[in-house]
C-alpha positions in Angstrom: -12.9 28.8 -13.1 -12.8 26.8 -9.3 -13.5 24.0 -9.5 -14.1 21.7 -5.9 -13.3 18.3 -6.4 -14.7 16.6 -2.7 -13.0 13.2 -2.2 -13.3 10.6 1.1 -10.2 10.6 2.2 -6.5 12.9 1.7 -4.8 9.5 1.4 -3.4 7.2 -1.5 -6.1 5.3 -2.8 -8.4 4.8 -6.3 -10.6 8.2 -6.1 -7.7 10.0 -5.3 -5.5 9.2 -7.7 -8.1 9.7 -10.8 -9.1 13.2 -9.2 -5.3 14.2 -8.8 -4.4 13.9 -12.5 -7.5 15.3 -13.5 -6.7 18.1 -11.5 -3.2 18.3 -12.7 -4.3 18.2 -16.4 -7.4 20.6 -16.0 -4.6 23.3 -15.1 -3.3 23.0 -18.6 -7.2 24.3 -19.9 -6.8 27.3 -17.2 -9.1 25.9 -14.4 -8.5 26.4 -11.2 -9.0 23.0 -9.1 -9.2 22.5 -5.6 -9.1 19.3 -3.9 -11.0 18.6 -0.4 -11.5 15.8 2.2 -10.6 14.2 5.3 -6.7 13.4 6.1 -6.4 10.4 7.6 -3.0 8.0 8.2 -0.8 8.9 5.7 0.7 12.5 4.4 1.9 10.8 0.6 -1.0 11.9 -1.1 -1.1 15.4 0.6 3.0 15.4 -0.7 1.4 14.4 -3.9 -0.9 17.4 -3.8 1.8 19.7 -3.3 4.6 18.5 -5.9 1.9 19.2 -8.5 1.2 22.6 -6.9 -2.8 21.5 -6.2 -4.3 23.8 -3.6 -6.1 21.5 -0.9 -8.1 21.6 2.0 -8.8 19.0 4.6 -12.2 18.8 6.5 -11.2 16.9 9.8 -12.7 18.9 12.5 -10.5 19.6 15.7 -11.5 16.8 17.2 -10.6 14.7 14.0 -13.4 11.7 13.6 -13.9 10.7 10.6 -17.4 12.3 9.8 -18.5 11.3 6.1 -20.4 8.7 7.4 -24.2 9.6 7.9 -23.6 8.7 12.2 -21.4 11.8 11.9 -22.9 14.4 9.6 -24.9 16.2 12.3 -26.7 19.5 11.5 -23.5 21.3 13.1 -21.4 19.3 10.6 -23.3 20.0 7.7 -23.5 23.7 8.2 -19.7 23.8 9.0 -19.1 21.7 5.8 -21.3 24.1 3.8 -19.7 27.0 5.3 -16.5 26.4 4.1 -17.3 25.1 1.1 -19.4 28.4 -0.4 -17.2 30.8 2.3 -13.8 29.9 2.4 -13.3 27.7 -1.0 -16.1 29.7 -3.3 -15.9 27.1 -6.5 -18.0 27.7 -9.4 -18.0 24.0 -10.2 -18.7 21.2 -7.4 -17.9 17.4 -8.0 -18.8 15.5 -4.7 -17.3 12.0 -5.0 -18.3 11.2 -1.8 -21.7 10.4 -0.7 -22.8 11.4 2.1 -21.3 14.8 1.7 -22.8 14.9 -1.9 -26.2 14.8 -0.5 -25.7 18.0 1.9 -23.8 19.9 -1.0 -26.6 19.1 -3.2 -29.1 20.6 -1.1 -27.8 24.1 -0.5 -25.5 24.5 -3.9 -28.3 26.8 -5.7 -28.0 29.1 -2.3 -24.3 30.1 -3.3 -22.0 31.5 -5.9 -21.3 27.8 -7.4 -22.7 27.5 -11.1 -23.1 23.9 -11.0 -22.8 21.1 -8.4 -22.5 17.2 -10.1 -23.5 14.0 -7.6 -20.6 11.4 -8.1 -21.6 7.9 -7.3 -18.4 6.2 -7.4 -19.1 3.2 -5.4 -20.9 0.9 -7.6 -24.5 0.0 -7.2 -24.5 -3.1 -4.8 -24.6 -0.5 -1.2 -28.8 0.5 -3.0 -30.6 -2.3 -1.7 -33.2 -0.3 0.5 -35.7 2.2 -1.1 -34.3 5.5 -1.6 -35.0 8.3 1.2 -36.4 11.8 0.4 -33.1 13.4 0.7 -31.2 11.1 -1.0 -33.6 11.4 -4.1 -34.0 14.8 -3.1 -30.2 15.7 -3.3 -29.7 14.3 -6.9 -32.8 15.3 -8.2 -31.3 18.9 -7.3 -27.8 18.3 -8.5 -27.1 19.5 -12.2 -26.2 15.6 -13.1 -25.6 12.3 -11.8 -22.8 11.1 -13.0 -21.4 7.3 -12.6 -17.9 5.6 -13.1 -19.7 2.7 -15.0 -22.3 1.9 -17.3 -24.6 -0.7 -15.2 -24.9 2.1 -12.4 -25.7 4.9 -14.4 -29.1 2.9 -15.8 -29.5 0.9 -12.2 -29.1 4.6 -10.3 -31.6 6.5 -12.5 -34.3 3.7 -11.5 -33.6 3.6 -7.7 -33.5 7.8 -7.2 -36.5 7.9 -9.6 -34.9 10.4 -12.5 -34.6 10.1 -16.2 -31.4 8.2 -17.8 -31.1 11.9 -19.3 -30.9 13.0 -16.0 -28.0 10.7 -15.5 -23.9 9.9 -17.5 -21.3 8.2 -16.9 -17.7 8.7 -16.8 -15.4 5.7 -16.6 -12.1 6.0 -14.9 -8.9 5.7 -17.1 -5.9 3.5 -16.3 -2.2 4.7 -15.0 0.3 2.9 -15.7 3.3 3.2 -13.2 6.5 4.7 -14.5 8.4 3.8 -11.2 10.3 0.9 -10.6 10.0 -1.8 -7.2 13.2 -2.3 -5.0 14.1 -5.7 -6.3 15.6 -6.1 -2.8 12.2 -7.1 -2.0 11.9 -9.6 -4.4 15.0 -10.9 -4.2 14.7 -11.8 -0.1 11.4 -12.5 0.3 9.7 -14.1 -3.5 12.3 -15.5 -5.2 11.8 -18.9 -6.6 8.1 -18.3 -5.0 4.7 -17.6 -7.4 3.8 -14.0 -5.8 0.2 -13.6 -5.9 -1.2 -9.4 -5.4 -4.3 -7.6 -4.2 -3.9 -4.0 -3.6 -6.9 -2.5 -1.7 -6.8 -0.4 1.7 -8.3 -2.7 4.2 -12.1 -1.6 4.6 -15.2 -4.1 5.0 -16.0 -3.8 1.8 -12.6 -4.8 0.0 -13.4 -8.8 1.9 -10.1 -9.3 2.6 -11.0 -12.0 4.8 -12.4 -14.0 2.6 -9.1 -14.2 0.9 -6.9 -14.7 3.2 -9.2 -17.5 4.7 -8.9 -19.2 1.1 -5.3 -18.6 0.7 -4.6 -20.6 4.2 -6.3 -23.3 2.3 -4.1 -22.7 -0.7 -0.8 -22.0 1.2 -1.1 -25.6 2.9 -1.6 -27.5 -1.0 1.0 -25.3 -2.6 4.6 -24.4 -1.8 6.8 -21.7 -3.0 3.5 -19.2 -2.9 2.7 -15.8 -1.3 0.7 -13.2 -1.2 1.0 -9.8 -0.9 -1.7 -7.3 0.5 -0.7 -3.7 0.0 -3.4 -1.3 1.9 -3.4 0.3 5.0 -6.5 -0.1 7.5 -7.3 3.4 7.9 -9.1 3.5 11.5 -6.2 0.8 12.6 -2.9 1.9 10.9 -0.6 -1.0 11.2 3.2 -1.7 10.3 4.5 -4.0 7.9 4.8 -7.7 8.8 5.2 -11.4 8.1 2.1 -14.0 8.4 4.8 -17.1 7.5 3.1 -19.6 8.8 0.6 -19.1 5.7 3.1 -16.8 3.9 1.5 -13.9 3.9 3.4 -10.5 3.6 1.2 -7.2 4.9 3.1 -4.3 3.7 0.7 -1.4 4.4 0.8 1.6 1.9 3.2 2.5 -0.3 3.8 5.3 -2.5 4.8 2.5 -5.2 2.1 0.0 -4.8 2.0 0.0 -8.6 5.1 -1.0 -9.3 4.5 -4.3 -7.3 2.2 -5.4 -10.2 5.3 -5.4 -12.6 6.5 -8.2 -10.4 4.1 -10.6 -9.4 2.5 -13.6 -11.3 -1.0 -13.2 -10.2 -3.8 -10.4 -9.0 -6.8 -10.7 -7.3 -9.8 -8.1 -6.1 -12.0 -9.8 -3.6 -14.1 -6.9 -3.0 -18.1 -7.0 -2.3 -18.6 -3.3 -3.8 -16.5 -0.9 -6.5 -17.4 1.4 -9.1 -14.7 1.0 -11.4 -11.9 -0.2 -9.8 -8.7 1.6 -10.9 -6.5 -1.3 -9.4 -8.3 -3.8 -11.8 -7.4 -1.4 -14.8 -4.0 -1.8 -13.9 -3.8 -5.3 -13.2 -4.8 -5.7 -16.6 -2.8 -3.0 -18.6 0.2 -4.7 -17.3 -0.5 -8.1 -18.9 -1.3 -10.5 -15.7 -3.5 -12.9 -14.7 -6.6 -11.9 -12.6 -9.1 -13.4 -10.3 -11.5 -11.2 -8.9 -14.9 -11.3 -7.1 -18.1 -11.7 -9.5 -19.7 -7.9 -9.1 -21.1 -5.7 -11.6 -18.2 -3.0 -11.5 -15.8 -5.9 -12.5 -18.0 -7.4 -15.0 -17.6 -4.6 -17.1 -13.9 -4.6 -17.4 -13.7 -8.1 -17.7 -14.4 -9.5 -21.5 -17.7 -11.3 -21.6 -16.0 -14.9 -22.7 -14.2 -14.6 -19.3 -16.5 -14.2 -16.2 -17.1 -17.6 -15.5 -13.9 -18.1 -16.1 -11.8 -15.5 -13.9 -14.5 -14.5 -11.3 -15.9 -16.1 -7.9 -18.4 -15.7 -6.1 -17.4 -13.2 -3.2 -19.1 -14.9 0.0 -17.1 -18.7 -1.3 -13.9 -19.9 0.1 -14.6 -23.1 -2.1 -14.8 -20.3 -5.1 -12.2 -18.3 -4.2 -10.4 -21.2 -3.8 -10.9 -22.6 -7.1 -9.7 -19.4 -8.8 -6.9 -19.3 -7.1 -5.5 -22.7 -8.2 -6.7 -21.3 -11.9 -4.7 -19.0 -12.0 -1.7 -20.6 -10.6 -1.8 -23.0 -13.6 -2.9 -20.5 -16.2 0.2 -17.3 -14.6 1.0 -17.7 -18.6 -2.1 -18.2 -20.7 -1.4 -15.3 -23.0 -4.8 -15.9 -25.1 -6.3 -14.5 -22.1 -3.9 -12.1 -20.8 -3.6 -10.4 -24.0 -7.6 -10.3 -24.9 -8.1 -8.4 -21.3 -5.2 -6.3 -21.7 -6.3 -5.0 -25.3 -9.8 -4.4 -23.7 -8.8 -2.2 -21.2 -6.6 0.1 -23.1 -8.9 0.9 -25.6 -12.4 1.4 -23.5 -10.2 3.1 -20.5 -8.1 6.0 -21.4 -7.3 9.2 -20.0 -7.8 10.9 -23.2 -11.8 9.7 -23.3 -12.1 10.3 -19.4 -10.8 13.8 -20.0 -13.1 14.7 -23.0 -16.4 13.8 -20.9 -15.3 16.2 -18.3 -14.3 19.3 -20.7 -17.4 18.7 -22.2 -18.9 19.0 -18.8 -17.3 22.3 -18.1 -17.5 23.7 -21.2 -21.2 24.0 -20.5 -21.3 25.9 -17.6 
């Protein structure tokens, strides 16, 4: 069976990663996956694609704008897009992880060969503050499911679009650990003797990277012997690797081994204003360390109940952020913590329960 997984982007990130191993280990059922998007910045994850043998096909038009956003998807775009999807590619099985693609594939799915076509809402629920439009409502309302990365958006989505929680599921993502290990060169020149503090996220809006590095300045100037580390690459603004020292800040772009860093570092943050189930939180957490984060749904639910006062800030508050920050600099130890969020993530986040919701899945069409 084809089966079309539709991502945002052919580079390193959260959605990619989930949808690459459930590719790799859907091979070992006999499916045949195929995974499409845009390439943008960075050939690692289309390397990725290739060492595990996954057939792939990227979307960028000749003229190579980035065109998921609704601005781009004209009617010629959408055709195109549909074109190759039921021409070229011919799945049986659809999964659109991106949305404003999902809504054109879930419009014109019944016209083709494809058996079933699922809208993936993997952005969390915060981006649904206006009423939904027609083809929006329209496009899931036609899909064979909506299905979530998280509990809170699966209920919250089935009231905004106007369909029955039956209508709707919900698949969280599991965590992956990394098996590779950081050049402790690194480390050794640039964070020795320093408290390193982490937040791995590519640099969109969304991610609020500016709120945090306007509260670290803060921090940096009360504290010495600290720095952060932001690992992410701004996709429409690729930029290389550098030094902020003045407020000891180390940009380091993308890396293929961005997990590994999390082995090393004393502290990890997630300032984000939107996520669905934020892989990099997962792994934070699975590794035993200390995190802050911003106060959103998506990271409510990873996050023990006893501990969101505690751990999270409000997202639009230096003074918050700030607050957290200096938290977790005294508490880089507090195992009571450490060890309650690390046991909760390993049991409600595993690959094993993501991979039985999806068999399940296919095993019905």
């Amino acid at each position: 069976m084809r089966i079309l997984f539709i991502i945002p982007n052919l580079t390193l990130g959260g959605i990619q990663k989930q949808v690459l191993k459930l590719a790799t280990e859907l091979t070992k059922y006999g499916y045949y996956p195929i995974i499409a998007g845009v390439n943008k910045c960075s050939k690692d994850f289309i390397e990725e694609l290739k060492k595990e043998s996954i057939e792939y096909y990227d979307f960028s038009p000749w003229w190579k704008k980035r065109f998921w956003s609704n601005k781009h998807l004209s009617i010629f775009n959408s055709v195109r897009i549909n074109r190759i999807i039921y021409k070229k590619l011919k799945p049986e099985v659809i999964f659109s992880y991106t949305y404003s693609i999902a809504k054109i594939v879930n419009t014109a799915w019944q016209f083709s060969n494809a058996k079933k076509s699922f809208f993936m809402e993997r952005s969390g629920v915060e981006r649904y503050k206006t009423k939904a439009n027609l083809l929006d409502t329209w496009a899931v309302k036609n899909s064979s499911l909506l299905i979530t990365n998280s509990k809170h958006a699966s209920k919250e989505l089935a009231i905004y679009f106007g369909v029955s929680e039956t209508r709707t599921s919900y698949i969280t993502n599991f965590i992956e650990r990394s098996t590779k290990e950081l050049d402790t060169l690194f480390i050794a020149d640039h964070l020795q003797g320093k408290k390193s503090f982490l937040m791995t996220a590519n640099f969109f809006s969304s991610k609020n990277h500016e709120l945090l590095v306007q509260s670290w300045k803060q921090f940096a100037k009360r504290y010495k012997d600290v720095a952060l580390i932001l690992i992410g690459q701004s996709l429409n603004h690729p930029f290389e690797p550098y030094y902020d020292e003045k407020n000891s800040i180390y940009y380091l772009g993308s890396l293929k081994n961005a997990n590994a860093f999390i082995k090393n570092v004393d502290v990890t943050i997630l300032a984000s204003y939107v996520e669905g189930c934020p892989n990099v939180v997962l792994e934070y957490l699975a590794e035993g360390k200390i995190f802050i984060g911003s106060d959103i749904p998506a990271i409510r639910e990873i996050i023990p109940d006893q501990y969101h006062n505690t751990l999270l800030f409000d997202n639009h508050s230096i003074p918050e952020c700030l607050s957290k920050l200096e938290f977790a600099l005294n508490n880089i130890e507090n195992k009571t913590i450490i060890n309650h969020c690390k046991e909760f993530v390993l049991k409600n986040y595993s690959l094993n329960e993501m991979m039985l919701k999806y068999l399940k899945i296919l095993d019905h069409v």
